[in-house]
N, C-alpha and C positions, 0 to 999 in steps of 0.2 A: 719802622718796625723791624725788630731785629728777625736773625731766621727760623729762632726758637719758637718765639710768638709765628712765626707765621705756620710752621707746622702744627702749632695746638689748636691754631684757629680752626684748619683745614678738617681735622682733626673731630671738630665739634657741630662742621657741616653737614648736612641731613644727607648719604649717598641719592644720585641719583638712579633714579629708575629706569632699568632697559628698556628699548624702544624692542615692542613686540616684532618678530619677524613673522614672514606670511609661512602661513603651512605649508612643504611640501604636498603635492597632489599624489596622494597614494594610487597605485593600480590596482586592479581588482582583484588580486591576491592579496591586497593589502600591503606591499611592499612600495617605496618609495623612488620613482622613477627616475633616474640622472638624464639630464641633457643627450647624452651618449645613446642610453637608449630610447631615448623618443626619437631621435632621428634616425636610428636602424628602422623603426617600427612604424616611422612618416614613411620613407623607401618600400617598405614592405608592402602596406595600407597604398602606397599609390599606384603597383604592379609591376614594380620592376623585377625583370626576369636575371638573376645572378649566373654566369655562367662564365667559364674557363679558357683559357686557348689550348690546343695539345704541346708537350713537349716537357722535357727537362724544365725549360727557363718560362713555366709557363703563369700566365698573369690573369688578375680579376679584370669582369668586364660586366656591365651591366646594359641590358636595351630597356632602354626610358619610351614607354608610348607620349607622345605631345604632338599637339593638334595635330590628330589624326593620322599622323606618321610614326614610326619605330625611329629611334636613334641607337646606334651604339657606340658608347662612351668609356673607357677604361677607367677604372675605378681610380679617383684621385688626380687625376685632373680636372684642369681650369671650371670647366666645363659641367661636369660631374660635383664640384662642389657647388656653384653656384645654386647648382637645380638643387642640392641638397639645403643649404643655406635658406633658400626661397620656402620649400616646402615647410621648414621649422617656422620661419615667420608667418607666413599664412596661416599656421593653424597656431601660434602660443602671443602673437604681433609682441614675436620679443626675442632676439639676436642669439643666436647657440654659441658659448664662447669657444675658443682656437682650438682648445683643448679638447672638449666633447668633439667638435669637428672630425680632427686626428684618431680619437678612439674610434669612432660611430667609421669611420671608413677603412680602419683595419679589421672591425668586425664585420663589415662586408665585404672586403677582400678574403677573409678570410674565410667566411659564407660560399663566394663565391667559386674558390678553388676546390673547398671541400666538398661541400654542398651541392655544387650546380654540374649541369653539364658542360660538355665535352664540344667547343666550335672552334674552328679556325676561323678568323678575322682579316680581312683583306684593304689592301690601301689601291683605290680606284679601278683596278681590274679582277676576276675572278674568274676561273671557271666552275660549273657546277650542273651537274644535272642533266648533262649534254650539250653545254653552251657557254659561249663568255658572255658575262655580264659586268657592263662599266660603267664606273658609279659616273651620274650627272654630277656629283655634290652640289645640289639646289636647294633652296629649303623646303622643298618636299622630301627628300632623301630619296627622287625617283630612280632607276636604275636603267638601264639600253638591256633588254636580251639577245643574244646575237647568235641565234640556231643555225641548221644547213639551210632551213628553206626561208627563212625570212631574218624580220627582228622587227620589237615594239619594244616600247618605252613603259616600263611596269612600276607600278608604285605597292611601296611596301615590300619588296623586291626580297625572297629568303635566304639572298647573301647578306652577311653583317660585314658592312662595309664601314671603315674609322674614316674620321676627317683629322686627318693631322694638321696643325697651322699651317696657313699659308696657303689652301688649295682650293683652287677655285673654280667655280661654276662652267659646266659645259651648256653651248645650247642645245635644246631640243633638238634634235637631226631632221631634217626635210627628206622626202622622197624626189628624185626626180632629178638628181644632180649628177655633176660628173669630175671626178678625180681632177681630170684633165683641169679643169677650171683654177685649182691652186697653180697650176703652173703660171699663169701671168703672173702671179705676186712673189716667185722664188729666181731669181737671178742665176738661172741654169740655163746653156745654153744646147750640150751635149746630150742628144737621146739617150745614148747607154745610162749616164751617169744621172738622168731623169729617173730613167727604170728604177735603174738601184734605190734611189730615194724614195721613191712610192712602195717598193719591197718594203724597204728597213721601217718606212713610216706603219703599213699593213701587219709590219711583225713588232711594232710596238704594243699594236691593238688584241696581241695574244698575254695571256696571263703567264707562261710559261713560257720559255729561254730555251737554249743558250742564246742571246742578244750580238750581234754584230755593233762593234763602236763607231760610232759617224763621225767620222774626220772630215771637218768641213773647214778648208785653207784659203785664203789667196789675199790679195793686196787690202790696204785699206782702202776704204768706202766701198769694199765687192758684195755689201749687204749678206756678210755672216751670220751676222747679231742678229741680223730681221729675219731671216731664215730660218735660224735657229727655234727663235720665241715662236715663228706660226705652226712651225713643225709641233712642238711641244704643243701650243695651244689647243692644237686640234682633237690630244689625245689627253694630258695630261696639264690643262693650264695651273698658272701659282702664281703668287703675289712677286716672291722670289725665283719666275722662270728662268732666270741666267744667273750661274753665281761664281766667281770665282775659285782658283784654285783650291782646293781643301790644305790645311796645314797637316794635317799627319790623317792618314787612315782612321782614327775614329770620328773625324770629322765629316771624312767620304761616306761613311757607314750611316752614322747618324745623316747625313742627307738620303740616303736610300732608303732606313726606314722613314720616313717621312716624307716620301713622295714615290713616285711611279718613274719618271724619267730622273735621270741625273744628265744635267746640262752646264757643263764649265766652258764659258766662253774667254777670250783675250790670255790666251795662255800661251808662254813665249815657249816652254819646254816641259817635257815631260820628264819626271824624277825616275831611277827605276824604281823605288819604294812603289809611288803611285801608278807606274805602268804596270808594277806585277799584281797589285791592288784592281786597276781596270781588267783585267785580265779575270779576276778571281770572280767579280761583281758581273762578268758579264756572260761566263756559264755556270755561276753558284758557287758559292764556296761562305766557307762560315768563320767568323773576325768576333772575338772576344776583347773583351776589357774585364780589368779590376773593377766591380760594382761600386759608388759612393757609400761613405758609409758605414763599411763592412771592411775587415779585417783580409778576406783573401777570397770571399766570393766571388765568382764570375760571373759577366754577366754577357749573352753569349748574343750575338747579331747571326739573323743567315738572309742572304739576298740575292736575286738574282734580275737585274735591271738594265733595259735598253738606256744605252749613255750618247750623249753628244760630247763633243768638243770642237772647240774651234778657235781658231789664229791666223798671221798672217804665214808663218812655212809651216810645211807640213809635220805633225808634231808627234805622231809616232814616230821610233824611231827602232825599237828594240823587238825582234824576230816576232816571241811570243804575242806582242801586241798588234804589229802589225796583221797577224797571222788570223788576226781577230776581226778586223778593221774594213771598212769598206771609206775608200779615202775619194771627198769629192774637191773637184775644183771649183773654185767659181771666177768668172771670169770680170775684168776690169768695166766699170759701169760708163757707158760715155757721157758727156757732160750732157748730151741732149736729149739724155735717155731719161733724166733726174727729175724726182718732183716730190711735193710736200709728203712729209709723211704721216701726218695726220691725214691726208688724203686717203692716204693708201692704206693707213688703218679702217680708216668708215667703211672701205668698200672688201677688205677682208673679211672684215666682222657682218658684215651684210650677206658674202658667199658663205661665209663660214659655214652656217644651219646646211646650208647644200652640199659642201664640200660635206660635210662630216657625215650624212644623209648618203653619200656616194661610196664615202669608206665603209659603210655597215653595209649597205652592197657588196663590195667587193670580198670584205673578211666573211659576209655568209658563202657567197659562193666557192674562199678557199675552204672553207670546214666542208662545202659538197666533196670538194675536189681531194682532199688532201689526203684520205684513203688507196687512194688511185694511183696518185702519181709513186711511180717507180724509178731513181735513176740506177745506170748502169753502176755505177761506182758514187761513191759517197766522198765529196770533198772535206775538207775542215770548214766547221759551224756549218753538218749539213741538215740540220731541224730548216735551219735558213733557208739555206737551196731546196729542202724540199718545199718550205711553204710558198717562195717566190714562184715555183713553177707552179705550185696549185693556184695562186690567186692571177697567173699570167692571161688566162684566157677572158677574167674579167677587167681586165684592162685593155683587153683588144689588141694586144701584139701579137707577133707572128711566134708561132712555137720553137722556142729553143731562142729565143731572142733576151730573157731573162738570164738564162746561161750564159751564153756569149757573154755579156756584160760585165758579171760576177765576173768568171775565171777570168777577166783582162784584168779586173779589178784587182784579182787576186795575184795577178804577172806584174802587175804595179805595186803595187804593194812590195813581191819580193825583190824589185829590185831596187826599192827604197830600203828594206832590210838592208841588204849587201853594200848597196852604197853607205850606211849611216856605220857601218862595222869599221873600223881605221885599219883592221888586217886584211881587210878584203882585198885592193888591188895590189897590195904585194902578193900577196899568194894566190893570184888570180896572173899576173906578171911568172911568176913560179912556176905553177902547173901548167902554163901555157904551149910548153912543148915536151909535157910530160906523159904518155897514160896512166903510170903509176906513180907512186910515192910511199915508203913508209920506213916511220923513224921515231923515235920520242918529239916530246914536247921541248925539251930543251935544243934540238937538231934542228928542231924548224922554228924555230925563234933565231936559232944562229942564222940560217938560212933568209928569212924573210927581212932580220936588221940589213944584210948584206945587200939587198935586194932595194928594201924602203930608203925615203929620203929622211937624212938623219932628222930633218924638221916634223916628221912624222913620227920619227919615233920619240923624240923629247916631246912629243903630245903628250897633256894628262892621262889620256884613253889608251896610249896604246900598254900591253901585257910587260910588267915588270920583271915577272918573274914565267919561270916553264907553267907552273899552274894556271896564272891569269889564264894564259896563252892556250893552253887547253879548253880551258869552260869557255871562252871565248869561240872557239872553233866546236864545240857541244852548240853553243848556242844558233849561228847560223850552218850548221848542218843539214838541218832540212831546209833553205834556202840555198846552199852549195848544191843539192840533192837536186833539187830543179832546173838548175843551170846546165848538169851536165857531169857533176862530181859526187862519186858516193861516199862516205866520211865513216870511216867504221874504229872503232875503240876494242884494242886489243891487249892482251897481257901477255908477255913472255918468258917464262920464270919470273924474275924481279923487276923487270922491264915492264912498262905501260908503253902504246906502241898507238901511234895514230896512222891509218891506212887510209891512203886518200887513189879514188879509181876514177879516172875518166868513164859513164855510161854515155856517152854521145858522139860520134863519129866528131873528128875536130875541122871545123871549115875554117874560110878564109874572112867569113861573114860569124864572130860569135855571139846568136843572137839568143835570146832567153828562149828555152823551150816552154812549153805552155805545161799546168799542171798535168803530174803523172797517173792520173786517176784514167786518163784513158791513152787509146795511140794519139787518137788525133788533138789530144790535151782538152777535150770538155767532157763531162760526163753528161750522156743523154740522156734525156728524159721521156717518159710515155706517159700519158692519164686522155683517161676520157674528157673531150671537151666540151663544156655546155654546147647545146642546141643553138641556147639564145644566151646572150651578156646578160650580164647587170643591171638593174632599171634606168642608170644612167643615160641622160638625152645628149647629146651633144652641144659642147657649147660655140658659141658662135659668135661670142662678145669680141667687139676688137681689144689689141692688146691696148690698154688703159696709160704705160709709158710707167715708171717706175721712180721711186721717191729721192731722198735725199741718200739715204741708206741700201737702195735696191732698185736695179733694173733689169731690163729683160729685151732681146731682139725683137721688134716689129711681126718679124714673120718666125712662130713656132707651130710645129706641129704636130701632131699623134706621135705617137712612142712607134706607130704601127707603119711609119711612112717609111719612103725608098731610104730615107738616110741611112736606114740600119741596114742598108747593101752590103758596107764595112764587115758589118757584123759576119755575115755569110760568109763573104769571100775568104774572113781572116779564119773562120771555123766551119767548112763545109760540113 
């Protein structure tokens, strides 16, 4: 059959008849309802409350009631669609296609911004109302309240706390426990350098900063890594509790919104990108990005987060970070110190409820305290030092024993500044039999080449030019300032003029002076002291011996014992 014949054929076939399609279901205005909005008006119909965050860069959020708990959900995620998805089938047993999906949830973001009210939204900590409350994330979505005079575990709890992936379940907290008890399981052997740790862990448990960074250093197998994770556990556990270095600053950010602790473990160096990054995250500071997406939108991050790190040397290096820092050691694990680590996980996880039970002890009795205490002089990161000394009396140390530890910590620290500086011992060799100096930046570069070993100065680090060589000496200027040398930046008509002044009588012994907040280099402290401690019992378990990753000396004891004699004598 040729093709002419076959189109006449076709031609002279009867059309066929369309297949009826089923009615739209009109609403009861009459109007014909899309996918889109049936599932605005499923959301509606099942009580979800539409409401805002504050701020410029602020976003939809919605609290979904389900079995018997409040969740809150940000509009458009995983999570939020599926409940959305669910509800469509439930009520039509037939799939919303991608499309309706996308619209039905811009028109509830867009509800929700306009439309709704006005909450801030918090990731595991908050305060509110006269209290921090910290989210369990369980799936009750119960919450810890943690006032002056006590704390219980509240469900339905009127902070709107998010779960961002990855964050995991706390347990219920027990009454009856005592701080002291994680000590078996952390491979610390130094009292002071215990203190500090229970500080910085108790100032994790605050919802507001400025955060002190825990540099936690020392050889391999000195149980970093285990230390790290129980630290974090106790306050903020995660699927991902240790994570490696970030690649650039939005990475670090985006790990901050999305969890409470930021913990980078096995990190050989620190960049200064990311040291002046640590530095920003850990008394607040706000880090943008270009939005996806969008043409030149911003999209703006603000954080302010207690941080971990840890390695085998000590990995700050640069003034401002150190300045920040509370650097601990830990000391080499003996072989017969060592035992399974699954072990020593079961019997964590068993203290744990106690342990954590002993810390909402201690954090209510610093909110009694924390009013009270008064120091003389206020060092750098002193939110810190004041809350260390408010939470000191429920820890059962001797008063001013907090202190003491801090400022050595802090005399450590700077003279890991000065050491990690490449111009430091030449012009520390320089001013050695100087009181005075002053001259430009290019004078004292001549002066310090002459001085340094040329293999020092063909270092990468060392100042190429009179400018390096200046900011460089801006930088550990308040570490010089400590030492004994006041660093002052002058101008002289066209001249810029660096003036360097011996304040310390010059001995034959040049040892660091201690911070200059007071004479005797600590600043004191006053507050009224409870009556009675924390409901903490004392524990009395033998030390249990320490894993593959973590051990600990036989005989440890109170933070409260003679050992901290040191402490006295070196700060009367």
């Amino acid at each position: 059959m040729t093709r002419k014949s076959q189109l006449a054929a076709q031609a002279q076939q009867k059309p066929r008849p369309r297949s009826k399609s089923k009615p739209k279901k009109e609403s009861d205005n009459g109007r014909q309802d899309s996918q889109a909005t049936k599932l605005v008006e499923l959301a509606e119909d099942a009580g979800v409350e539409l409401f805002h965050t504050p701020g410029s860069d602020a976003d939809g959020y919605a609290l979904v009631a389900f079995d018997g708990h409040r969740e809150t959900w940000r509009i458009g995620t995983k999570a939020f669609r599926f409940w959305l998805k669910r509800l469509y089938w439930t009520a039509n047993k037939a799939a919303a296609n991608s499309q309706a999906m996308q619209d039905a949830i811009g028109v509830l973001r867009g509800k929700a911004l306009f439309d709704g009210a006005e909450y801030p939204v918090f990731v595991r900590l908050a305060e509110f109302d006269g209290a921090i409350w910290l989210d369990l994330a369980d799936d009750d979505w119960r919450a810890v309240r943690i006032g002056q005079d006590s704390w219980e575990v509240v469900s339905n709890p009127p902070v709107r706390f998010v779960r961002p992936r990855g964050m995991s379940a706390l347990p219920v907290p027990e009454r009856g426990g005592n701080v002291d008890e994680l000590r078996r399981f952390i491979n610390i052997n130094d009292d002071a350098d215990w203190l500090l740790l229970l500080a910085w862990l108790l100032a994790a448990l605050r919802p507001n900063g400025p955060f002190p960074v825990l540099g936690i250093h020392g050889e391999q197998g000195s149980a970093k890594s285990t230390a790290c994770r129980m630290l974090r556990g106790l306050v903020d556990p995660n699927e991902a509790d240790l994570r490696s270095g970030p690649r650039n600053e939005q990475d670090l950010v985006i790990a901050a919104t999305n969890g409470w602790i930021v913990a980078l473990e096995n990190l050989s160096k620190i960049p200064d990108w990311l040291s002046d990054a640590l530095c920003r995250l850990a008394t607040g500071g706000g880090f943008g990005t270009r939005e996806l997406y969008t043409d030149g939108e911003e999209k703006l991050f603000s954080a302010k987060r207690p941080m971990m790190l840890n390695g085998i040397t000590e990995l700050a290096t640069r003034p401002d970070l150190l300045d920040r820092s509370i650097l601990i050691s830990l000391p080499r694990i003996p072989d017969d110190k060592r035992r399974s680590e699954a072990g020593l996980w079961r019997e964590f996880d068993t203290a744990k409820p106690r342990i954590l039970g002993a810390l909402m002890d201690t954090v209510s009795a610093g909110l009694a305290n924390i009013n009270h205490v008064v120091l003389d002089c206020e060092p750098r990161m002193a939110d810190f030092a004041e809350w260390g000394v408010a939470v000191e009396p429920a820890l059962d140390c001797e008063p001013g024993a907090f202190l003491a530890a801090y400022m050595r910590n802090r005399e450590t620290a700077n003279e890991s500044a000065i050491e990690s500086s490449v111009i430091a011992e030449p012009l520390l060799l320089f001013l050695d039999n100087r009181n005075e100096w002053q001259g430009t930046a290019t004078e004292l570069k001549m002066e310090l080449e002459d001085i340094a070993d040329q293999r020092v100065v063909k270092q990468k680090g060392w100042p190429k030019l009179p400018h390096f060589l200046s900011g460089e000496m801006r930088r550990i200027a308040p570490n010089l300032r400590r030492i004994g040398y006041d660093v002052e930046f002058n101008k002289s008509g066209s001249r810029r003029l660096i003036h360097i002044t011996r304040t310390t009588p010059q001995t034959s012994d040049q040892s660091v002076p201690s911070d200059p907040c007071s004479g005797n280099g600590r600043p004191r402290a006053s507050h009224k002291r409870p009556s009675a401690s924390s409901s903490a019992t004392e524990n009395t378990e033998e030390n249990p011996g320490l894993d593959a990753v973590d051990a600990k000396d036989a005989d440890l004891h109170d933070c409260s014992d003679d050992r901290l004699d040191w402490i006295n004598e070196a700060f009367p």
